[in-house]
OpenMM code with the backbone's topology and positions (N, CA, C; nanometers):
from openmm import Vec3, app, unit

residues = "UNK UNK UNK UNK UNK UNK UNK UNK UNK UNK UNK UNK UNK UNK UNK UNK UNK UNK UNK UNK UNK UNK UNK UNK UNK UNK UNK UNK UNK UNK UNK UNK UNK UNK UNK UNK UNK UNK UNK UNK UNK UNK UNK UNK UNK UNK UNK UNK UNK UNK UNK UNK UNK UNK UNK UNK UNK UNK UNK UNK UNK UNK UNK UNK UNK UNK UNK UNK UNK UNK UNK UNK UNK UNK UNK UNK UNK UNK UNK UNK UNK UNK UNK UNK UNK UNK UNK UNK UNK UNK UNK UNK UNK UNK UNK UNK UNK UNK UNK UNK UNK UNK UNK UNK UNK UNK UNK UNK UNK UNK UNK UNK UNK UNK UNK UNK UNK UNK UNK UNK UNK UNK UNK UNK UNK UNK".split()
positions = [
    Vec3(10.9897, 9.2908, 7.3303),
    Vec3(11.0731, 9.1728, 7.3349),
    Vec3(11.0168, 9.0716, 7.2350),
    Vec3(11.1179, 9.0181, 7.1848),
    Vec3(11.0417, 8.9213, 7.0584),
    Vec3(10.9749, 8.7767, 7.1462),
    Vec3(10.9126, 8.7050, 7.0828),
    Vec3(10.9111, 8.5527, 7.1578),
    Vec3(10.9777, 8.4742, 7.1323),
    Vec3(11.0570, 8.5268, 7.0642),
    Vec3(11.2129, 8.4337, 7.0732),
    Vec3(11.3055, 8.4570, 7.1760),
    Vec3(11.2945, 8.6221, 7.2315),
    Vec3(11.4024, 8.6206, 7.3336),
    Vec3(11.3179, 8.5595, 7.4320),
    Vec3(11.2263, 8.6050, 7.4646),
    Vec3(11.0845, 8.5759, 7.5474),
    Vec3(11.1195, 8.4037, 7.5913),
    Vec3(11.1113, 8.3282, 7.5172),
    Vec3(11.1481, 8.1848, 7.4910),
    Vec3(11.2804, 8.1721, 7.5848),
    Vec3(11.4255, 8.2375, 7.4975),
    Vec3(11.5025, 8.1851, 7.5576),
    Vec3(11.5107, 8.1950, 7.7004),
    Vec3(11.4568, 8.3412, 7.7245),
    Vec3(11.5020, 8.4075, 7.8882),
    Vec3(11.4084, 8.2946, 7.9704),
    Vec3(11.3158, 8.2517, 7.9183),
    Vec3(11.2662, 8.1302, 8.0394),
    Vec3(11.3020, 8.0035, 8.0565),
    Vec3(11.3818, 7.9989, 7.9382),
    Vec3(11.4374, 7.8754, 7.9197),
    Vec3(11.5829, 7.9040, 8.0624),
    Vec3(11.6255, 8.0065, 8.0334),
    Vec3(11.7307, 8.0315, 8.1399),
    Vec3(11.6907, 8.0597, 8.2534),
    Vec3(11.5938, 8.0692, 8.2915),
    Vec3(11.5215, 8.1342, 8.3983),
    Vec3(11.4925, 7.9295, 8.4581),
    Vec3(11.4385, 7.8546, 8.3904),
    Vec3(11.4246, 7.7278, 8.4293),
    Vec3(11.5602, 7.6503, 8.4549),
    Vec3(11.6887, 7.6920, 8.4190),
    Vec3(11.8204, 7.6634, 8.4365),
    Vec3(11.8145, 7.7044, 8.5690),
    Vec3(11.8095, 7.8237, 8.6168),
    Vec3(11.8681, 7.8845, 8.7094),
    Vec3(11.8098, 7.8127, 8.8519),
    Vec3(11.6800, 7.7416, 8.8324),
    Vec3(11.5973, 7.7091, 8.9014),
    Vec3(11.6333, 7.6312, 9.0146),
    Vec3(11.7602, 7.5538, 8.9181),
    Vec3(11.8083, 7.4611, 8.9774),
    Vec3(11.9484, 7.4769, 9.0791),
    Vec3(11.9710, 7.6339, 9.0813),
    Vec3(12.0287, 7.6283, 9.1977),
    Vec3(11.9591, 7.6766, 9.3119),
    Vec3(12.0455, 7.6216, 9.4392),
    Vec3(11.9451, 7.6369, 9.5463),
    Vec3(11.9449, 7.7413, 9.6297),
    Vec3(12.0271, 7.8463, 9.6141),
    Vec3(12.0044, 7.9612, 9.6192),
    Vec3(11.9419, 8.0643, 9.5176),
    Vec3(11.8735, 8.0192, 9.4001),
    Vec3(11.7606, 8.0673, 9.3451),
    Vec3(11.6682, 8.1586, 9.4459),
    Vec3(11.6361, 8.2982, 9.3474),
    Vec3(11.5553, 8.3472, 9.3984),
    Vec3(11.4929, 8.4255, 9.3083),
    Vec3(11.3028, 8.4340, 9.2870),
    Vec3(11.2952, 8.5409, 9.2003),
    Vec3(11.3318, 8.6157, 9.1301),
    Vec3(11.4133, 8.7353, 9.2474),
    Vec3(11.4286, 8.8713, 9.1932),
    Vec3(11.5645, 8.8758, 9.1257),
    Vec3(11.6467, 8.7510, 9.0803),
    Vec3(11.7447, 8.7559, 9.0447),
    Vec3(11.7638, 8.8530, 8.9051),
    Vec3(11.8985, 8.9241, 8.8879),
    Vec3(11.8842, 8.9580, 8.7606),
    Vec3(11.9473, 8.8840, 8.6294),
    Vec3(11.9167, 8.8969, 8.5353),
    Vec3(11.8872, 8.8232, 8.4046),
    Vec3(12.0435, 8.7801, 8.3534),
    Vec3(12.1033, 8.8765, 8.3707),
    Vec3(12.2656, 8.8814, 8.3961),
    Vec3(12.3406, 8.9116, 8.5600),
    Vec3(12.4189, 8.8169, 8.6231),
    Vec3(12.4734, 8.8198, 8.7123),
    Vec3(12.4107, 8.7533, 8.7871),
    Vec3(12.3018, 8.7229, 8.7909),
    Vec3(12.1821, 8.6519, 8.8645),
    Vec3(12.1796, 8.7387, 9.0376),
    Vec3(12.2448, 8.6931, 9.1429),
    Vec3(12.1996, 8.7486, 9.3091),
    Vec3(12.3130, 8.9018, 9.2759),
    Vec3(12.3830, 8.9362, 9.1788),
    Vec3(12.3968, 9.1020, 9.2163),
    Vec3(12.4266, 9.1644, 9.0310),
    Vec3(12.3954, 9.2629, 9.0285),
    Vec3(12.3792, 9.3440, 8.9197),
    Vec3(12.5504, 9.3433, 8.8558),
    Vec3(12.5473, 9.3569, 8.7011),
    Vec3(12.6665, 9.3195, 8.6307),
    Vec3(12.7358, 9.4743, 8.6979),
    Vec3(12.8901, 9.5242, 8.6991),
    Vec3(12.8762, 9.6172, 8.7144),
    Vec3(12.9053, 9.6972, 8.6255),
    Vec3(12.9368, 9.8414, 8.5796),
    Vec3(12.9189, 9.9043, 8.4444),
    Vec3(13.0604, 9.8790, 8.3713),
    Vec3(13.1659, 9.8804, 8.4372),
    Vec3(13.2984, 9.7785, 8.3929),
    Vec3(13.2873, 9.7137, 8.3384),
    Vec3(13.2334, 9.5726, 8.3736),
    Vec3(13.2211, 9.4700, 8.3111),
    Vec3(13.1484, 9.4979, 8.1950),
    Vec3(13.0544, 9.5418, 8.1925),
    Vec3(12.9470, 9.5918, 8.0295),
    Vec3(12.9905, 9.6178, 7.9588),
    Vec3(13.0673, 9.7415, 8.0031),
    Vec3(13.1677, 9.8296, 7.8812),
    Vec3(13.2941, 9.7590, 7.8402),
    Vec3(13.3027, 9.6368, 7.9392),
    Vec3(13.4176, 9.5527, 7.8562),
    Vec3(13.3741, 9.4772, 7.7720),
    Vec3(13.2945, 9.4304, 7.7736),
    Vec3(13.2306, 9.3176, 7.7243),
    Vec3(13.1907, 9.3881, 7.5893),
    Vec3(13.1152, 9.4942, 7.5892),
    Vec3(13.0901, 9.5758, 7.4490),
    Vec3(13.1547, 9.6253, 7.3656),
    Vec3(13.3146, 9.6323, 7.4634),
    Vec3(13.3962, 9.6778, 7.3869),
    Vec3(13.4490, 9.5367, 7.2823),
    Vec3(13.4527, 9.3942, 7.3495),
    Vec3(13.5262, 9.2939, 7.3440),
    Vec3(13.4313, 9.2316, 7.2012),
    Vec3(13.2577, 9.2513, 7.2155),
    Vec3(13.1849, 9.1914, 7.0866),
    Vec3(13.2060, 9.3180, 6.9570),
    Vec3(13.2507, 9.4531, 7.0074),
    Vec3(13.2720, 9.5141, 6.8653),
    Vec3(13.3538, 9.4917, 6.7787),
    Vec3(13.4687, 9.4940, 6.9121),
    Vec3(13.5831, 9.4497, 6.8361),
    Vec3(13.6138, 9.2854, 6.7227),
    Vec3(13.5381, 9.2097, 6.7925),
    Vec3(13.5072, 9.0955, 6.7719),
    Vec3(13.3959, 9.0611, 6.6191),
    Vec3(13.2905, 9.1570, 6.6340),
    Vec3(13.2377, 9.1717, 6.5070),
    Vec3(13.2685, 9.2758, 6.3945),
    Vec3(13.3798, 9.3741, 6.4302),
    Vec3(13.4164, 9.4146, 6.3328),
    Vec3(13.3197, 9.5484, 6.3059),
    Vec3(13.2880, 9.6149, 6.4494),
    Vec3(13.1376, 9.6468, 6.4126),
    Vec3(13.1902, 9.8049, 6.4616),
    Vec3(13.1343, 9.9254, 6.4136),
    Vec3(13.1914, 10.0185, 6.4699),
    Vec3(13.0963, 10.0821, 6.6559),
    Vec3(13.1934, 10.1415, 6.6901),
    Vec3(13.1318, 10.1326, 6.8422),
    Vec3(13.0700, 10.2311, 6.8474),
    Vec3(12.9561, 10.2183, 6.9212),
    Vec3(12.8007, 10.3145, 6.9196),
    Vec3(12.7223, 10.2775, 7.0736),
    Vec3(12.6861, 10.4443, 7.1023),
    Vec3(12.6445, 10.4263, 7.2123),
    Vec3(12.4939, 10.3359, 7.2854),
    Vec3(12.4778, 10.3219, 7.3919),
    Vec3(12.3420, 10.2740, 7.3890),
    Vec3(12.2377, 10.3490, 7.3276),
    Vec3(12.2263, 10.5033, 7.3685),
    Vec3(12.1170, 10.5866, 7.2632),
    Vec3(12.1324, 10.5400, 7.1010),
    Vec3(12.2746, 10.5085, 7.0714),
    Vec3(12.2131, 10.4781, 6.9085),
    Vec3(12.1924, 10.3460, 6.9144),
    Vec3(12.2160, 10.2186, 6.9893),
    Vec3(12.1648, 10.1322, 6.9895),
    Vec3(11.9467, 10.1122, 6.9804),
    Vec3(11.9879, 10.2266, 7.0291),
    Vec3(11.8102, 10.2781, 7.0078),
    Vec3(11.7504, 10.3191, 6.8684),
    Vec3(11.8290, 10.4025, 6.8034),
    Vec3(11.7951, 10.4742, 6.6742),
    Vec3(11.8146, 10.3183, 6.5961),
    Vec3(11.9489, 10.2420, 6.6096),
    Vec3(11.9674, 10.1226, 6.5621),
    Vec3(11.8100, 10.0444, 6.5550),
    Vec3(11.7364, 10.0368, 6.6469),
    Vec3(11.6716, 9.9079, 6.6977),
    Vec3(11.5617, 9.9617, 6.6083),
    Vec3(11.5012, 10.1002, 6.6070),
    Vec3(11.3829, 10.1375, 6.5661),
    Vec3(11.4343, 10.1536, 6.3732),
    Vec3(11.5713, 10.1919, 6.3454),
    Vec3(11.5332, 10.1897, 6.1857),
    Vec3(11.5635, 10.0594, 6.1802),
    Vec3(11.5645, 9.9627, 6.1829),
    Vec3(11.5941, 9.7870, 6.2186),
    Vec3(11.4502, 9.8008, 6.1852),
    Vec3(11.3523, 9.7997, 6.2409),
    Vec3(11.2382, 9.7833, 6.2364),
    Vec3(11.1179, 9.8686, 6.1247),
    Vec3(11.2231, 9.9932, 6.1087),
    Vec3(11.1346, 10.0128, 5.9847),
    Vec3(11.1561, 9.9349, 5.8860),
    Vec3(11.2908, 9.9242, 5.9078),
    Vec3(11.3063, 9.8489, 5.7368),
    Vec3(11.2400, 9.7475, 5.7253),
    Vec3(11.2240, 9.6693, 5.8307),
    Vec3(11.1561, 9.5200, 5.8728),
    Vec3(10.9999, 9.5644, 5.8112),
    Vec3(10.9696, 9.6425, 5.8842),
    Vec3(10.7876, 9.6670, 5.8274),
    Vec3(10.7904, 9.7067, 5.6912),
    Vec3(10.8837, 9.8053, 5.6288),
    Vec3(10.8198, 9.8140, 5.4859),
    Vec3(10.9210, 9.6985, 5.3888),
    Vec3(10.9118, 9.6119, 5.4301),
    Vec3(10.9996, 9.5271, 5.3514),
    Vec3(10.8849, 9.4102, 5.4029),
    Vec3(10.8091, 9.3513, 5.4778),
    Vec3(10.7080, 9.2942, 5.5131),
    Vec3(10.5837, 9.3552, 5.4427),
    Vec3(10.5364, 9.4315, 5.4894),
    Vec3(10.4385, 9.5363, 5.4023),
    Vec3(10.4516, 9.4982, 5.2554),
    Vec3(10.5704, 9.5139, 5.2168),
    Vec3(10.5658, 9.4685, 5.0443),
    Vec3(10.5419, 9.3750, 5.0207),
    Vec3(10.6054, 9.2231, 5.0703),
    Vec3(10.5881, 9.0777, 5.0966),
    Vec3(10.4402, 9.0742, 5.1009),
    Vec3(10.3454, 9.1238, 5.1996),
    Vec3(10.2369, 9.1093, 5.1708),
    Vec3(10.1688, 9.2026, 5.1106),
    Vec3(10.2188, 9.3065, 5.0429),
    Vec3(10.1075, 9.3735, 4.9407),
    Vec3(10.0111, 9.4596, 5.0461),
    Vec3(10.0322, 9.4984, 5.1028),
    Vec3(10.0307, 9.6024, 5.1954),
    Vec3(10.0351, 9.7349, 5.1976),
    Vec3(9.9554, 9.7974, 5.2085),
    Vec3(10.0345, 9.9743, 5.2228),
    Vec3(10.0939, 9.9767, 5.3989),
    Vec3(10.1844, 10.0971, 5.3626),
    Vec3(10.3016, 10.0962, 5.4358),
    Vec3(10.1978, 10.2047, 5.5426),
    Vec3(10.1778, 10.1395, 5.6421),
    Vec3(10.0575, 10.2631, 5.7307),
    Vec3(10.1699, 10.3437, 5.8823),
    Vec3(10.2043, 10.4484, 5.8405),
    Vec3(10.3211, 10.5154, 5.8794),
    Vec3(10.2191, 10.5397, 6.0276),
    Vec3(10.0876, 10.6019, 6.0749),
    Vec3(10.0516, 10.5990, 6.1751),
    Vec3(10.0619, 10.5287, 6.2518),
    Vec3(10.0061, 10.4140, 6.2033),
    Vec3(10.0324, 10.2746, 6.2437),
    Vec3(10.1380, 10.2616, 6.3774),
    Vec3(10.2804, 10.2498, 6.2570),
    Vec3(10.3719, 10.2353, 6.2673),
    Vec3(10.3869, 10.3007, 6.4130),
    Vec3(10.4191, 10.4266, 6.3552),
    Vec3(10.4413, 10.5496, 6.4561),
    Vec3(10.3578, 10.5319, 6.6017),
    Vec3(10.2499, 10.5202, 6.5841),
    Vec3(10.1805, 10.4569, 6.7570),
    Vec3(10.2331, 10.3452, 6.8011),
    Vec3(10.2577, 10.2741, 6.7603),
    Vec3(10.3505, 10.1498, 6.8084),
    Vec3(10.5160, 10.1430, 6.8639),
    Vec3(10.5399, 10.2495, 6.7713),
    Vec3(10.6727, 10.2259, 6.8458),
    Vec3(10.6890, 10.3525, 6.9404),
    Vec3(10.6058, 10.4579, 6.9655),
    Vec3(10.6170, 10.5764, 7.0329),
    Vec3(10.6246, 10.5381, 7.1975),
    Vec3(10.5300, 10.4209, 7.1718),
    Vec3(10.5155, 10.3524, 7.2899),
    Vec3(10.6226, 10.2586, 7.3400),
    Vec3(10.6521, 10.2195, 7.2760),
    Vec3(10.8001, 10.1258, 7.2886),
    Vec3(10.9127, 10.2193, 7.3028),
    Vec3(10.9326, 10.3039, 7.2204),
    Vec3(11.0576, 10.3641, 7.2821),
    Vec3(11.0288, 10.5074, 7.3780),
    Vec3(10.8998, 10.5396, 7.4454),
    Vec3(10.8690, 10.6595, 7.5099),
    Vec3(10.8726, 10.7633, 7.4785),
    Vec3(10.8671, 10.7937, 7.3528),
    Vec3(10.8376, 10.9151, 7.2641),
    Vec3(10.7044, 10.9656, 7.2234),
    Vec3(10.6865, 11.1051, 7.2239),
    Vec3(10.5871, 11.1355, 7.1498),
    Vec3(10.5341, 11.0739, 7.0050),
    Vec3(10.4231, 11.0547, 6.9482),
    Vec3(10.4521, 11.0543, 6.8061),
    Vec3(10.5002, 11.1340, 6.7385),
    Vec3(10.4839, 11.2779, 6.7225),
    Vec3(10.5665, 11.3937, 6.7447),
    Vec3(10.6953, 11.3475, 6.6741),
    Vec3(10.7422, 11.2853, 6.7782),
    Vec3(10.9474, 11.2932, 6.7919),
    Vec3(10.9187, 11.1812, 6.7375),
    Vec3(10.8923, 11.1035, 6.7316),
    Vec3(10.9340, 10.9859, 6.6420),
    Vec3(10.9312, 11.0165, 6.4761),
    Vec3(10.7937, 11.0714, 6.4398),
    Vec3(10.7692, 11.1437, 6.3167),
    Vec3(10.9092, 11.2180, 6.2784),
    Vec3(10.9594, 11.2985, 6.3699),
    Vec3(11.0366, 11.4042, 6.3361),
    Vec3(11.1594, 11.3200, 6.3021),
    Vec3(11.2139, 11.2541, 6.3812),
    Vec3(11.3048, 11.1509, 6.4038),
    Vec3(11.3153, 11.0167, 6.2796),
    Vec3(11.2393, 10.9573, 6.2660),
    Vec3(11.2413, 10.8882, 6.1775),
    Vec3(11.1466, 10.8955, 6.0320),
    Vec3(11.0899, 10.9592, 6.0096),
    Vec3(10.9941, 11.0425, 5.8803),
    Vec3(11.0831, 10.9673, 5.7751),
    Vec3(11.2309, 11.0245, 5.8044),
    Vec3(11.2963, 11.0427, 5.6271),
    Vec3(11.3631, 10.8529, 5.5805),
    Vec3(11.2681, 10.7673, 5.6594),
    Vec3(11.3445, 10.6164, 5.6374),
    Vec3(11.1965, 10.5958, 5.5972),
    Vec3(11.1091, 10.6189, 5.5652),
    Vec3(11.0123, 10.5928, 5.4329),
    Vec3(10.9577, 10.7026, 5.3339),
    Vec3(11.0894, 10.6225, 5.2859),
    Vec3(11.0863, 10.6804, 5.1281),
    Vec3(10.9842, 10.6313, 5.0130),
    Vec3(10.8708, 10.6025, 5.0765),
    Vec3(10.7980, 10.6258, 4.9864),
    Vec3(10.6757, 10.6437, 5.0290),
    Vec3(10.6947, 10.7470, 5.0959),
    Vec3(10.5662, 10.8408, 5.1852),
    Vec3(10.5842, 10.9621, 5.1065),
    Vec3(10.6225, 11.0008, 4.9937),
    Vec3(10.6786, 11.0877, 4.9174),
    Vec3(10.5640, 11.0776, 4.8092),
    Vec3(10.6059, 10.9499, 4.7810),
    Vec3(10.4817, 10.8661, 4.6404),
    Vec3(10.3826, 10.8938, 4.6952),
    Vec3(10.3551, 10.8332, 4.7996),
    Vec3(10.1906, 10.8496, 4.8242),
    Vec3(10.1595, 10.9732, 4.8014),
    Vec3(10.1953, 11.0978, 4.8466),
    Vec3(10.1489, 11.2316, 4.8490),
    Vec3(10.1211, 11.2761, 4.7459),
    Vec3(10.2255, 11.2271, 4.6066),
    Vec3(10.2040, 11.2561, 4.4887),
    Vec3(10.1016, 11.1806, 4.4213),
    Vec3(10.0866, 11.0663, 4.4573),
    Vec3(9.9997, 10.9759, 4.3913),
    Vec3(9.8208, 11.0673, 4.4514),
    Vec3(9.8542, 11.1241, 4.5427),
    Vec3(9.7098, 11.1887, 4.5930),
    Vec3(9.7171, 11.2942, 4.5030),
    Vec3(9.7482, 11.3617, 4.4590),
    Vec3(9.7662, 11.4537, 4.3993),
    Vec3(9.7235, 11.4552, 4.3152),
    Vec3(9.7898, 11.3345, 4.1998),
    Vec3(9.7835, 11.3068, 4.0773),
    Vec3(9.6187, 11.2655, 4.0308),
    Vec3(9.5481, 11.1914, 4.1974),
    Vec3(9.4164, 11.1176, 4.1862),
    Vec3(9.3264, 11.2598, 4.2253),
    Vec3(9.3751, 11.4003, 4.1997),
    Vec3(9.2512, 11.4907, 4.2255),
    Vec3(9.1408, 11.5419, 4.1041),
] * unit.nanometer
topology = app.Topology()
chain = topology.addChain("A")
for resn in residues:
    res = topology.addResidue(resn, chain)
    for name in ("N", "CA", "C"):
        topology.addAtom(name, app.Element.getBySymbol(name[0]), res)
């Protein structure tokens, strides 16, 4: 979770405070009972349509979130002059999305494209 959502959700969480049937275990959406899957799938249907965006399931909302984030790291990585440390990478998010490193490797490998260079550049330095 970023600390921006982090931020807002307590910021709403201090809203909610103020009613007096507040309770803990409320959830984040719907607050005293769970949204139900109707409503979600309307609602997802209602922001695609709305952004113009083509419709994709929650699993690719996943593949979405993690190449989102590669691009983010080797586009940061460059900004600071960085090598692009694919292990790194790969332990970090294996854990975040419950994958082996394994499957993530396998899975996302071919969105750094220039893990290619390096190999050659070893090569070239024998």
């Amino acid at each position: 979770m970023s600390k921006t959502l982090r931020e807002t959700l307590l910021q709403y969480k201090n809203i909610c405070h103020q009613y007096s049937d507040f309770k803990e275990n409320w959830f984040v959406f719907g607050n005293s009972r769970f949204l139900p899957q109707t409503s979600i799938d309307r609602y997802k249907k209602e922001y695609f349509k709305a952004s113009d965006v083509h419709k994709i399931t929650i699993h690719e909302f996943r593949h979405s979130h993690v190449s989102l984030l590669i691009n983010e790291y080797i586009k940061t990585s460059k900004e600071k002059n960085m090598k692009v440390d694919t292990s790194k990478f790969f332990l970090m998010m294996s854990n975040r999305m419950g994958h082996s490193i394994d499957v993530m490797q396998k899975t996302y490998m071919h969105l750094f494209p220039t893990i290619q260079d390096e190999v050659v550049d070893l090569l070239d330095n024998l």
